[in-house]
N, C-alpha and C positions, 0 to 999 in steps of 0.2 A: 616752382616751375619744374617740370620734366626737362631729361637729359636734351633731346632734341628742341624742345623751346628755349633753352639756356644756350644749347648752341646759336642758334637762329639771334640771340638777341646779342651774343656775343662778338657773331662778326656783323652785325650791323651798325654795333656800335667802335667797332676796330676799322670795318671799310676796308681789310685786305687778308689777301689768304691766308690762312693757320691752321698748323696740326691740330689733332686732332689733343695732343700733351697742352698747345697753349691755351686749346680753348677748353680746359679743362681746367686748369689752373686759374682763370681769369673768373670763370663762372664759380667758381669756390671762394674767390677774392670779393669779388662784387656780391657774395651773399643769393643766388640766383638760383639755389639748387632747392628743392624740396626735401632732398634725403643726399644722401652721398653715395656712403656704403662704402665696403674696403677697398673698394681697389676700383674708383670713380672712373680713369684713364679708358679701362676695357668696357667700363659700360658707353660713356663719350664714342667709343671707337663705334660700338656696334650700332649706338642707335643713329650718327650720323652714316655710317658705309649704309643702313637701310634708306634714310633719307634719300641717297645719291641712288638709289637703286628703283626708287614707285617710277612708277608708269603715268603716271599722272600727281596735279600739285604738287609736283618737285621743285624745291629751293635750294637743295642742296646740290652741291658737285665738286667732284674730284678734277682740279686741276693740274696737278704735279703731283709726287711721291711724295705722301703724308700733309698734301694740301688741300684743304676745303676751302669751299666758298661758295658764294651767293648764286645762284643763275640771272640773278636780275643784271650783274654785274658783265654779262658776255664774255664770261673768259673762256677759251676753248678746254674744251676736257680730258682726260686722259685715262680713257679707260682701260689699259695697262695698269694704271695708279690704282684705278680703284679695287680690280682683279688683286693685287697683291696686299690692299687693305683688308679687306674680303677676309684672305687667304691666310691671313697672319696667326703668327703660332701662341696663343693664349699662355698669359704670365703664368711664371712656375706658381703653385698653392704656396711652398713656402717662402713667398715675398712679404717684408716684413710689414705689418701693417701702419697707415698716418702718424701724426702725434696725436695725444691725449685731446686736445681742442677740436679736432672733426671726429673722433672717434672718441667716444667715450667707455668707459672699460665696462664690458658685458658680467654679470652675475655669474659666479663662479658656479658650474656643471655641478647636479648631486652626483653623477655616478659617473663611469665609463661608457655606460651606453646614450646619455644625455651627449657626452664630450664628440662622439663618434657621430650623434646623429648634427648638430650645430655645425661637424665641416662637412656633411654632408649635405648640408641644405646649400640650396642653393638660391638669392636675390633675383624673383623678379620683378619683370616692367610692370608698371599699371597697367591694369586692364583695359582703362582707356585707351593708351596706346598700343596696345595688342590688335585689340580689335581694330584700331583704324588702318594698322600696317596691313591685318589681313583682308579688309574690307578691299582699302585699294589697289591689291596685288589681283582680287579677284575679278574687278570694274562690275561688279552688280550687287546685289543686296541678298545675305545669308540671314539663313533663319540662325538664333542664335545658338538652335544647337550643335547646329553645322561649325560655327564662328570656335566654341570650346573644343569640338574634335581639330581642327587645327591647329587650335593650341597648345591641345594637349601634343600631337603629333611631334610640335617645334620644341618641346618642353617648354614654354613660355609661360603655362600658368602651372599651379598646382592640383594634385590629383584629386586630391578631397573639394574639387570647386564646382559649385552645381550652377545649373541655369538659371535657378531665381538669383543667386549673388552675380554671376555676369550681368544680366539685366538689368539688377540695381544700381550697379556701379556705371553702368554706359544713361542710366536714368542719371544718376546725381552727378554723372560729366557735363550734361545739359545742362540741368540745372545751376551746374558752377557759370557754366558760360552765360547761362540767360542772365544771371546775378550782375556776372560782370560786362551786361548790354552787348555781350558779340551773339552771335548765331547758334544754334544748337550744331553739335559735332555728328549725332545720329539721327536718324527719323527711323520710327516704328510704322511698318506697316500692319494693315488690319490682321494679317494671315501670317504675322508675327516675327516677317523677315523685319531684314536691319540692312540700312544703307546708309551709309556716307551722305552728309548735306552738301550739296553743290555747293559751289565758291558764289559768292556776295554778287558775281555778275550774272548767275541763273536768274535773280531779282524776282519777278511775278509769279514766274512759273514753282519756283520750291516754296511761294508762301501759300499759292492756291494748294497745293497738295498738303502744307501743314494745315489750312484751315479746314480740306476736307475729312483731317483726319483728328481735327479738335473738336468741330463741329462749330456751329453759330457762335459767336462772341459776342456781345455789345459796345467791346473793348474796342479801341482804334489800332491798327495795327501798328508792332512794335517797328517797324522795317526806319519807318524815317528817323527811330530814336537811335536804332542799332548803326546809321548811317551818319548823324550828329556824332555818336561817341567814337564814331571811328575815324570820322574829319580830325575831330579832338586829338587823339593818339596820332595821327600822320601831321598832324598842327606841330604837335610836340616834338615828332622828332626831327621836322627839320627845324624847330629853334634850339636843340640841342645842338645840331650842326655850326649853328649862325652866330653861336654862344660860343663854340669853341674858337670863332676867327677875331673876335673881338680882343684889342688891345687894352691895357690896364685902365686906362682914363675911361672907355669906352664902356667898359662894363661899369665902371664905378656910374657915373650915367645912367645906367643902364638899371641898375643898383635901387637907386635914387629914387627910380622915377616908381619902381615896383613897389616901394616901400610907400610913398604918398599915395598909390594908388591905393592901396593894402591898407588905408588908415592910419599910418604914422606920421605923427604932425614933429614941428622942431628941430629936426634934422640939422645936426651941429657935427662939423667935424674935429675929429680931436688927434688922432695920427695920421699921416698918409704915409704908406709904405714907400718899400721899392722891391722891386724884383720879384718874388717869390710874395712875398709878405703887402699884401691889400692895408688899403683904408681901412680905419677905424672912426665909427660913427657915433652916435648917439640920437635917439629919436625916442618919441613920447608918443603912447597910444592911450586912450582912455576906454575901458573896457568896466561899462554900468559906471559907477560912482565912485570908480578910482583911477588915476592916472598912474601909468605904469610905465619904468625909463626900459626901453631895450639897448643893450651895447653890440653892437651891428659889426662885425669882422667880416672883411673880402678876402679872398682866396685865388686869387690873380692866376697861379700856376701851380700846375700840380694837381693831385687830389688832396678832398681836407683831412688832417690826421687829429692821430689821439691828441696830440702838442696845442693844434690851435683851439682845440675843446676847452683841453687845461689855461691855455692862456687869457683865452675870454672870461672865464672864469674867479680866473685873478684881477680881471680889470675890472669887474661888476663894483667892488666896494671903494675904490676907491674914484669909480663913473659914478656912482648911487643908486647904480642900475638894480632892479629886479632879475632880469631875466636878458640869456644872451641870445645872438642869429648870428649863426656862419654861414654864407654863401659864397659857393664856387657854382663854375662850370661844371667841374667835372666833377669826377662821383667820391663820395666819401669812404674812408676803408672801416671795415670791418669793427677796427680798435676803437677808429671816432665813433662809430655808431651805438659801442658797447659803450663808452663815455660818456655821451650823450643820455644813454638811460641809467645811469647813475642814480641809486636809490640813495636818500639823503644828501644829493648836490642840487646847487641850482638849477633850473632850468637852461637848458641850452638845445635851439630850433636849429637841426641841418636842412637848407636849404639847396639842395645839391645836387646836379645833373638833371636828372629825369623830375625828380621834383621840380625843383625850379622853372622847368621848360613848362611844366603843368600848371605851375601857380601863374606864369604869363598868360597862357594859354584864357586863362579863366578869369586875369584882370583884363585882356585884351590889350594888352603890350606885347606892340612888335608883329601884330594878326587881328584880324578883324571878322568878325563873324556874321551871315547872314541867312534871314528864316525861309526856308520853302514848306509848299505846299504838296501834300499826295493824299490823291483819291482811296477815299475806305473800302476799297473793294469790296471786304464783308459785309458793311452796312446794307450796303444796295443789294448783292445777296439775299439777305435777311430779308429784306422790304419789301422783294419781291415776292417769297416765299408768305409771307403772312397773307391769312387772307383780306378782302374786302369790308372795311366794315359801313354796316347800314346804313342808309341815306335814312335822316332825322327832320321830320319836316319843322322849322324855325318856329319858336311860339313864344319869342322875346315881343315883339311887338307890342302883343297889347300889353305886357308888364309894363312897356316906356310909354305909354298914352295912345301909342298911335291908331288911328282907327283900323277896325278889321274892315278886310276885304266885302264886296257887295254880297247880299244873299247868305252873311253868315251871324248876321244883327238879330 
């Protein structure tokens, strides 16, 4: 994820104001960043204070003195706050950098003028996000060479960047999104400007101008898929919510029911916790022509750590188990995750947070799903566009017996 997507999913999943230090901290915790870089805080700062700043599709906003949060949330703003976010005085250069784990130690300079140019360089945005910040500060569609003089102007991209490589990268931004069933972020026009794609409620109107500018299809439009996976992800995130009110017995239940849906037959219980510390299960799935024991751990409170990785782990040999599942609610850290892929341990499946809401989502526990229908627009386009083809006078008849017509015997 990008600085500002990481923000966004951070306090969506927190539900209340945070600096811009905590949402910085959490989205490094939760594994949520695509890169980091030395000094993560200052970039957090800027790409959220631009957030709070477009003119349109804004989610973010300055509440209080070093507080962000949601606009969907109505809280009143304080544009004071945000003025002296803005405004704030950039950390000293020599602030010392992470530990060894987010920063890994760079290849030592051949010379003095290598050493000189590395503090000289300077980390930036994707160009995806470059261009979309300056797309909507300008509310119309720039050609993209316009888009690079801007950037260069902000210092935002690099000197030596030409207009075929902006172009590719705002290409393979789509691309990522078409992959991952959302909507493309740019459209190209003929005459080579670049605009912003309207929000999902434009509907008709931004897929007629994509079809005029792909041309005829035979394909069915993507819109009602893009509309499915995005029911899916809002499905998800309120049964994350509904997973977080649920008490111990409730999930265990809850637990239970995902696992028989899932294919695990036998479900024997062998501990039940207290407090912190979830049921311990056991259940048998048969996977082609072998039956396989899982030993199932809940995670009642808390997130799941390196500890109940290790622990399930020890209990496999003397369960008879193959293979373990830890589920919680909430999200798994870092340490479990790196336990979890353990080169030469047993297998062990986190089921956790976001996942888990997702694995419901798709056994239809807890939500129900139903099919509609939408007109192909392009089709009937097409149909009409071809032309006529020729009236064939019928000459099956006399192949089946039937007699010909008078006067032609």
């Amino acid at each position: 994820m990008t600085f500002h997507e990481a923000g966004l999913t951070v306090l969506e999943r927190v539900g209340k104001p945070l600096s811009y230090q905590e949402i910085t901290t959490r989205a490094i915790q939760d594994g949520l960043l695509s890169h980091v870089g030395q000094i993560p805080e200052q970039t957090m700062r800027q790409r959220l204070v631009a957030l709070a700043r477009r003119s349109r599709n804004r989610r973010i906003a300055v509440v209080a003195p070093d507080q962000f949060a949601l606009t969907d949330w109505g809280l009143p703003e304080d544009h004071e706050a945000l003025t002296a976010l803005e405004n704030a005085s950039e950390p000293d250069e020599g602030r010392p950098y992470r530990g060894r784990e987010r920063h890994p130690p760079l290849l030592q300079p051949r010379g003095r003028e290598d050493r000189e140019g590395r503090r000289r360089r300077k980390r930036l945005p994707p160009l995806a996000e470059v261009a979309f910040e300056i797309l909507s500060e300008a509310k119309s569609s720039l050609p993209v060479e316009e888009i690079l003089e801007r950037a260069r102007e902000r210092d935002l991209v690099g000197a030596d960047l030409s207009v075929e490589a902006l172009s590719s990268a705002l290409a393979d931004e789509n691309r990522r999104r078409s992959e991952a069933g959302r909507r493309p972020a740019f459209a190209f026009a003929e005459s080579g400007a670049v605009e912003v794609v309207e929000a999902p409620s434009e509907g008709e109107r931004e897929e007629a101008r994509s079809d005029a500018r792909r041309g005829p299809s035979p394909r069915p439009s993507s819109n009602g898929l893009s509309q499915s996976l995005e029911s899916k992800r809002n499905a998800a995130r309120q049964l994350r919510r509904r997973l977080a009110e649920l008490d111990s017995g409730s999930f265990e239940r809850l637990a239970l029911a995902l696992l028989e849906k899932s294919g695990y037959g036998d479900g024997r219980l062998v501990r039940r916790g207290s407090g912190r510390e979830g049921s311990l299960f056991v259940a048998r799935r048969r996977l082609g022509l072998t039956d396989f024991r899982f030993a199932v751990k809940l995670v009642t409170q808390g997130e799941a750590r390196r500890e109940d990785v290790q622990e399930i782990r020890q209990e496999l040999a003397p369960l008879a188990a193959h293979a373990g599942i830890v589920i919680s609610a909430a999200d798994a850290t870092r340490d479990a995750r790196a336990e979890a892929l353990a080169v030469g341990q047993p297998l062990v499946t986190l089921l956790c947070a976001d996942a888990l809401a997702e694995e419901l989502v798709t056994r239809q526990i807890g939500c129900y799903s139903y099919e509609s229908c939408a007109v192909d627009d392009a089709f009937w386009r097409t149909l009409r566009q071809r032309p006529s083809a020729p009236a064939v006078e019928p000459a099956a008849g006399r192949a089946e017996g039937r007699p010909a017509p008078a006067g032609r015997r």
